[in-house]
N, C-alpha and C positions, 0 to 999 in steps of 0.2 A: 703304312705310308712311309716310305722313305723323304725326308723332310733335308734338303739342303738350304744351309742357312747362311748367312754371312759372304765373306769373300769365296767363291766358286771359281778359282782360277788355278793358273799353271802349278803355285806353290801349295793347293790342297787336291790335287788330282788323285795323289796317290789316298788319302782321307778317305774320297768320295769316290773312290774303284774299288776299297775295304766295305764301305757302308754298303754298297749295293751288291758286292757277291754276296756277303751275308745276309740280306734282306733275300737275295733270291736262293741261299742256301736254307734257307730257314721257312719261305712262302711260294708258293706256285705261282701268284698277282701280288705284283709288288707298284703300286702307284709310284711318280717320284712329283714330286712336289719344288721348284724355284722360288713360290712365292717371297719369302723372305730372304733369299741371296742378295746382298748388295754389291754384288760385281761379278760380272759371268764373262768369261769368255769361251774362244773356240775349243781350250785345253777338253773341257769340261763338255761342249756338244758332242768332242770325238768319245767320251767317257761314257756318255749316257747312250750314243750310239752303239758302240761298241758292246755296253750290258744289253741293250735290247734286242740286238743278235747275238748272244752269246745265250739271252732266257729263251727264247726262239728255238735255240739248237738244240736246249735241253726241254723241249718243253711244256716251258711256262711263261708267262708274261708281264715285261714291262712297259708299262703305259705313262705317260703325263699325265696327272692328274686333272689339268685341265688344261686348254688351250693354250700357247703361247701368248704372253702380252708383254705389255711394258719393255723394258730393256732388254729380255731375253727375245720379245718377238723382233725390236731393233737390230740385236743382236744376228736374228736368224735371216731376217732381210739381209740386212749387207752382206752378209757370208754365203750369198743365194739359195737359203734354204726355201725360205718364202718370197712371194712379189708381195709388193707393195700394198697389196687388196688382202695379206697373211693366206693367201694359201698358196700350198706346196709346191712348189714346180719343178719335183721330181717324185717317183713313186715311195723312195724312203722315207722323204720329209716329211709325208702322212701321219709322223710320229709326233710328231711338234704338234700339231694340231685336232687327232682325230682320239679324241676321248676311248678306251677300250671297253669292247662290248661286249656286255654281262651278257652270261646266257639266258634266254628268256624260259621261265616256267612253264611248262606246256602242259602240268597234270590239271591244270584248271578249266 
């Protein structure tokens, strides 16, 4: 789980473009997790997007941990990643909210 904490903005972008190549250097599913950010901006969506086509081209996968909410989902509205009802309304923004899906066990 890559865990973004604190201020998530323009002046820790280059931070948190360090923490996730290494997370996807090091894991083939790398979760990222906002919860605890207390300041997100756009610097930081282009960031996380940016890794999720970049694990994609090699790949592997990162996913959000879980749904958008709170400020980051405020955040994704205004910036029309989501409408108002938080879901997508584009086929990228899928990311923001669609949990990544484990493979299911089929030797059972």
């Amino acid at each position: 789980m890559a865990e973004i904490s604190g201020d998530a903005d323009i002046r820790h972008t280059q931070d948190i473009t360090d923490m996730l190549r290494s997370a996807l250097a090091a894991h083939d599913v790398v979760l990222v997790s906002l919860d605890e950010a207390t300041c997100v901006d756009v610097s930081t969506l282009q960031v996380l997007l940016a890794a999720h086509k970049q694990a994609k081209s090699l790949g592997k996968s990162l996913a959000m941990a879980g749904p958008a909410k709170g400020r980051l989902r405020k955040l994704l509205t205004e910036k029309g990643f989501l409408d108002v009802e938080g879901e997508p309304i584009f086929a990228e923004a899928r990311f923001w909210v669609t949990p990544l899906q484990q493979p299911r066990d089929l030797s059972a």
